[in-house]
N, C-alpha and C positions, 0 to 999 in steps of 0.2 A: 569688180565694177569700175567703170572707168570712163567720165567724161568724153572723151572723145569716139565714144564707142556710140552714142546717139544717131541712132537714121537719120539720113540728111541732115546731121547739123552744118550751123555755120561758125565756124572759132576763128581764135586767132594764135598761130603755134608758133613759139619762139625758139630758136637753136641756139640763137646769140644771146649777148647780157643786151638788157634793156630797163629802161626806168620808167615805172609806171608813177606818173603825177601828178598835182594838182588839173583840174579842168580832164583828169582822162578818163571816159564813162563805159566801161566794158557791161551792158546791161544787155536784156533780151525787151524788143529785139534794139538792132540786130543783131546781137551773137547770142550762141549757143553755151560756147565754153572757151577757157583760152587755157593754154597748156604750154609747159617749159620742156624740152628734151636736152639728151646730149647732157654739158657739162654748163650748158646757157645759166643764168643767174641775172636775175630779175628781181627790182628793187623798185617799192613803193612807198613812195615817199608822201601820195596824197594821193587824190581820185577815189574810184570808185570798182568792187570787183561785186556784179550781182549776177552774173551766171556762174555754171558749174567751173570748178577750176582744180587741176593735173598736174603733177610734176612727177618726171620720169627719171630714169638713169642715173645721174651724179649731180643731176641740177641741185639750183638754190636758190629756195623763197624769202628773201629778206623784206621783213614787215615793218616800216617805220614809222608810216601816218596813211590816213585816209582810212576807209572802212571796208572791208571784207565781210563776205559769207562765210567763208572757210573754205575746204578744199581736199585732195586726194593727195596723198603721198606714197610715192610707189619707188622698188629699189634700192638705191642708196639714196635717193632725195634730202636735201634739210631743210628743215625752216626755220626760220629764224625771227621771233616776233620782241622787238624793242619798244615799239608803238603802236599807235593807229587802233582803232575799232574791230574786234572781232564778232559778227553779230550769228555765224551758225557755229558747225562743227568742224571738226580737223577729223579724216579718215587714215591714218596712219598702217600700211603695209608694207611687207619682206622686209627691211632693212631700212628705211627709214628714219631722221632725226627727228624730235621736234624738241627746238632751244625757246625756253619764254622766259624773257627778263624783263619786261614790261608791256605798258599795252593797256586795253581794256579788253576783259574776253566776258559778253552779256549773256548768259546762261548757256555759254560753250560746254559740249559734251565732243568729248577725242575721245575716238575710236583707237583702241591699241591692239593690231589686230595679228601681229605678226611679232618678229625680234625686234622689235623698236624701242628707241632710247628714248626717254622722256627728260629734260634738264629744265629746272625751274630757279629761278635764282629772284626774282620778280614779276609783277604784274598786277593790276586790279582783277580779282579774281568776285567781286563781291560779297555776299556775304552765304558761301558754300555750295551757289549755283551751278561753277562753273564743276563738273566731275568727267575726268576720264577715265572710261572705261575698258577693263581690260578681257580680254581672251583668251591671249596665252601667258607665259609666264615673261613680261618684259623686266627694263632696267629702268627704274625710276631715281635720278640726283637729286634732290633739294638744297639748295643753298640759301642758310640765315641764321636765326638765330632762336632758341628757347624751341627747337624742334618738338613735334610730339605729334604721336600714331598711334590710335588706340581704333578697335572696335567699333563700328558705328551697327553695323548687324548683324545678323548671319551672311549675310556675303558681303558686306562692302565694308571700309574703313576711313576716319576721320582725320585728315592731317589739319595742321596749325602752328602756327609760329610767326617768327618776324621776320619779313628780307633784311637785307642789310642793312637799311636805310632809315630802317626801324619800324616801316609800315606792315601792320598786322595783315594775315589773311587765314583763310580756311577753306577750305573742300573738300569732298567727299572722292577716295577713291574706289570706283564701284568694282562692284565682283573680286575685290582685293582678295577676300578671307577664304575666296572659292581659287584662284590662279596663282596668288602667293607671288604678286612682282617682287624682284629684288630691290628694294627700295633702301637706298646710302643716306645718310644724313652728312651734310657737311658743314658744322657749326664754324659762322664764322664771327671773331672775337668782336665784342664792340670798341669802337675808338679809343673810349679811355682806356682800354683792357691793352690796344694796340698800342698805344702813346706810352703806356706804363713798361708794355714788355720794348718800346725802341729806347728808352729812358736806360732804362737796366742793361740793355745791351751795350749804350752809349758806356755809361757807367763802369762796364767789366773793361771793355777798350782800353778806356782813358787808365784805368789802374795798370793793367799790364803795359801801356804803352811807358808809365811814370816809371814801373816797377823795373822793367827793361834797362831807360835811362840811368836809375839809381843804380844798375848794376854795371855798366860800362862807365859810369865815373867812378866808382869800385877799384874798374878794372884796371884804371890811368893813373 
C-alpha cells in the first residue's frame, strides 16, 4: 500500500532536499499525501504532517519538531526521529531504517513488515503505549542502560531500561515470541563508570610515560 497510489489524489512529491517548518500545513484538504523520491532528504524542523506520507528509494526522513501522523517507508528509506510529536504509526517495508533517539511517539504502533532495522537509543515512548510490531524476522538495537527483555505473552515481549541520559522507558514488542527479531543490546556505561574508566586510562599513560623517562635517564 502506498500513499500516492489514491484515485485522484492531490500531493506534494519531493525529489530534492527540502525543509519542512514552522507555519507549513500539509493537511487535507488541500492535499492528499506528500512523498519523498530518489535520494531527496526532507527535514522538519516544525509545522504540521496530517495527510498520508511516502518515502521511497534511498530517501530521508529527518524528524526534529513539529507533529506528524506517521508514515510509509519503502526500499531503502530512513527515518530518522530526534524530535517533534509523533501522533499515528510508522509502516516500515523491503529495506527500510527507522533511527529514534528522541521525540514524543503518543500510542505509536510501527509496522515491521519486511527486513527493517529498528535503532532506538531514545525517545518518550510513554508508559508501554508506544509497541512495534513485527511480521517477519527483523533487526532490533537498543541503546542504554540496565537493558532487559522478558516475556510479556504468548506472542509479544517487554522491553525496559534506561537511555543514556538516564531517562526510563518501556514498551511492548508485539508478535516478538511468534517472529523472533534479532534483538542486540548495547549497554552503554554511565558517566561516572566512563570518568572512572578515562581516569585509569589517564593513569596507565602517565606511569608508562614516567616509566619510559626513568629508563632513558638510565640509559645516559
Amino acid at each position: 500500500m502506498s500513499c500516492g497510489g489514491l484515485a485522484q489524489a492531490t500531493g506534494v512529491d519531493f525529489y530534492s532536499d527540502w525543509t519542512i517548518q514552522n507555519g507549513d500545513d500539509y493537511s487535507n484538504p488541500p492535499y492528499d499525501y506528500i512523498a519523498l523520491h530518489d535520494s531527496a532528504t526532507v527535514t522538519m524542523t516544525g509545522g504540521r504532517i496530517a495527510v498520508c506520507f511516502d518515502a521511497y528509494d534511498t530517501s530521508t526522513f529527518n524528524f526534529q519538531g513539529g507533529l506528524a501522523g506517521g508514515g510509509m517507508f519503502h526500499g531503502f528509506a530512513t527515518a530518522n526521529i530526534t524530535g517533534g510529536t509523533i501522533s499515528g504509526g510508522f509502516n516500515m517495508y523491503d529495506n527500510s531504517v527507522l533511527n529514534i533517539s528522541g521525540g514524543v511517539l503518543q500510542g505509536t504502533i510501527t509496522s515491521m513488515n519486511n527486513s527493517n532495522i529498528l535503532n532506538l537509543s531514545g525517545g518518550d515512548f510513554g508508559t508501554g503505549n508506544w509497541t512495534p510490531w513485527f511480521y517477519v524476522k527483523n533487526i532490533v538495537n537498543i541503546y542504554g542502560r540496565d537493558l532487559s527483555i522478558v516475556p510479556h505473552s504468548t506472542t509479544d515481549r517487554f522491553a525496559s531500561g534506561h537511555w543514556a541520559d538516564g531517562t526510563p522507558f518501556e514498551f511492548i514488542l508485539g508478535r516478538a515470541q511468534i517472529y523472533n527479531p534479532q534483538i542486540v543490546f548495547h549497554e552503554i556505561p554511565e558517566p561516572a563508570t566512563m570518568f572512572l574508566l578515562l581516569i585509569g586510562i589517564t593513569g596507565v599513560r602517565r606511569f608508562n610515560l614516567s616509566n619510559r623517562k626513568d629508563s632513558l635517564l638510565q640509559q645516559t
